[in-house]
C-alpha positions as CSV (number, residue, x, y, z in Angstrom):
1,X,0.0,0.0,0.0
2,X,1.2,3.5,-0.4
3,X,0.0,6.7,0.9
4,X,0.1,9.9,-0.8
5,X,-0.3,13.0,1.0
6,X,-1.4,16.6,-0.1
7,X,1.1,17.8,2.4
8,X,3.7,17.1,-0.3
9,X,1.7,19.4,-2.7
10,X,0.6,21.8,-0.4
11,X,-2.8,23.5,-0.7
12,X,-2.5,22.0,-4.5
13,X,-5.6,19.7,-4.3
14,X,-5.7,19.3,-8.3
15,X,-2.1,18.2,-8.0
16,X,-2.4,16.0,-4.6
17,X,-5.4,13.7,-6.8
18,X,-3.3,14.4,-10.0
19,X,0.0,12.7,-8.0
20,X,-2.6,10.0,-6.5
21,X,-3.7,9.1,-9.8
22,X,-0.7,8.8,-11.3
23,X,0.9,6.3,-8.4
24,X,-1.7,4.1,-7.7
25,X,-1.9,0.7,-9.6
26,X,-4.6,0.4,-12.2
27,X,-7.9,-1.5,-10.1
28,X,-6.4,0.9,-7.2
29,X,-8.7,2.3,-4.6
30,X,-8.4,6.0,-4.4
31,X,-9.7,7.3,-0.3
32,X,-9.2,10.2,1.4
33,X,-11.0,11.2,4.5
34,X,-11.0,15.2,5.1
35,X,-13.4,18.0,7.1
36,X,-16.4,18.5,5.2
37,X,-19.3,21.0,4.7
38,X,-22.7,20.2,7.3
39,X,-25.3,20.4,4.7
40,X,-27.9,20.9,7.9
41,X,-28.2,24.6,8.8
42,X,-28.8,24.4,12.1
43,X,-26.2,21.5,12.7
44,X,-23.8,23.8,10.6
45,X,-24.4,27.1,12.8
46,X,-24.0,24.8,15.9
47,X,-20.3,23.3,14.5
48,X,-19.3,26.4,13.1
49,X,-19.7,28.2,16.3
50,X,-17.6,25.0,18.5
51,X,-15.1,25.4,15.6
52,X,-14.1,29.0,15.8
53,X,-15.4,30.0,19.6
54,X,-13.9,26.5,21.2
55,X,-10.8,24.7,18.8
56,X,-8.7,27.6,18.8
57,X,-9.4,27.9,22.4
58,X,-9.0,24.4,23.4
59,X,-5.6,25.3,21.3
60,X,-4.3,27.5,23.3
61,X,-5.0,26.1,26.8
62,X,-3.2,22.5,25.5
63,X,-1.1,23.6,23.0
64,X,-0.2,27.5,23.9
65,X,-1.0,27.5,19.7
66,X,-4.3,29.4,19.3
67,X,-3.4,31.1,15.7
68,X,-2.7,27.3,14.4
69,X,-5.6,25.9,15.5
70,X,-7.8,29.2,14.1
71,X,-6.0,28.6,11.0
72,X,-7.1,24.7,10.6
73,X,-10.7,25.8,11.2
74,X,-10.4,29.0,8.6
75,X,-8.1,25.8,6.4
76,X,-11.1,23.7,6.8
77,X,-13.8,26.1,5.6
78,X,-11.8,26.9,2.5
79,X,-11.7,23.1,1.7
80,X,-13.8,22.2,-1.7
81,X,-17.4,21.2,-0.5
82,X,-18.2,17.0,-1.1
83,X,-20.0,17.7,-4.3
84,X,-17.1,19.7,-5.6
85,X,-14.6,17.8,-4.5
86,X,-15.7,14.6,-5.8
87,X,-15.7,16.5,-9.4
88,X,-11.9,16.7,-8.8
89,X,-11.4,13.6,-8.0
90,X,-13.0,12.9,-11.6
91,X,-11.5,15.1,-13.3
92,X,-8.1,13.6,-12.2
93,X,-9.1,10.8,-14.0
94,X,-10.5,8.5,-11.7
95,X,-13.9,6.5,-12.2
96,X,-16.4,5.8,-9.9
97,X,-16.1,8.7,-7.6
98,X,-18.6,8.3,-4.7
99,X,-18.8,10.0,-1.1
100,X,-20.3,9.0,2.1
101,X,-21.0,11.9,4.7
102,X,-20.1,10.9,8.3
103,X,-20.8,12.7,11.8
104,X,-23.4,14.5,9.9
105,X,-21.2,15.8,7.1
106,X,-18.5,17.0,9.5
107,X,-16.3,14.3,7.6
108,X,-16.3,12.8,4.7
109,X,-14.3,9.7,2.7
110,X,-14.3,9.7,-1.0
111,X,-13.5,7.1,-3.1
112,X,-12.8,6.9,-6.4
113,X,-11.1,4.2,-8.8
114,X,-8.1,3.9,-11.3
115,X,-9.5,1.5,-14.2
């Protein structure tokens, strides 16, 4: 198995799936697991207000880091939404591109295949 990570390609999410595409086997199993949008509105004003009134708190009082932890919450907002990012994934060339929401869209995994 190998892992690919968008770390390498910084905030380049065109060439983190590009990069994926390209090293995984043909019959390989694209996943990636990342911070999603809460289609719910009420659900969403409820985690949007733990994300940016408690994280960067919670931060700060483990961490002494509350600008890092503001920024992954600001990072995670900016992140393609599932319906988006699932046209990425297929426009990198991979096939069967599916999502499944989890914790209420707060996560989700995508998959995708290399035929």
């Amino acid at each position: 198995k190998r892992v690919v990570s968008t770390q390498s390609t910084g905030t380049h999410i065109d060439r983190a799936l590009s990069e994926a595409y390209r090293v995984l086997k043909p019959g390989g199993k694209f996943m990636c697991l990342e911070f999603s949008d809460v289609p719910n509105p009420v659900l969403s004003q409820i985690y949007d207000r733990y994300s940016f009134d408690v994280i960067p708190v919670l931060g700060q009082l483990i961490a002494g880091d509350f600008e890092s932890y503001q920024y992954l919450v600001e990072s995670i907002r900016k992140f393609p939404k599932q319906d988006a990012f699932a046209d990425m994934i297929a426009q990198a060339g991979f096939s069967v591109v599916d999502y499944e929401n989890l914790t209420f869209g707060v996560t989700a995994i995508h998959t995708g295949f290399k035929l």
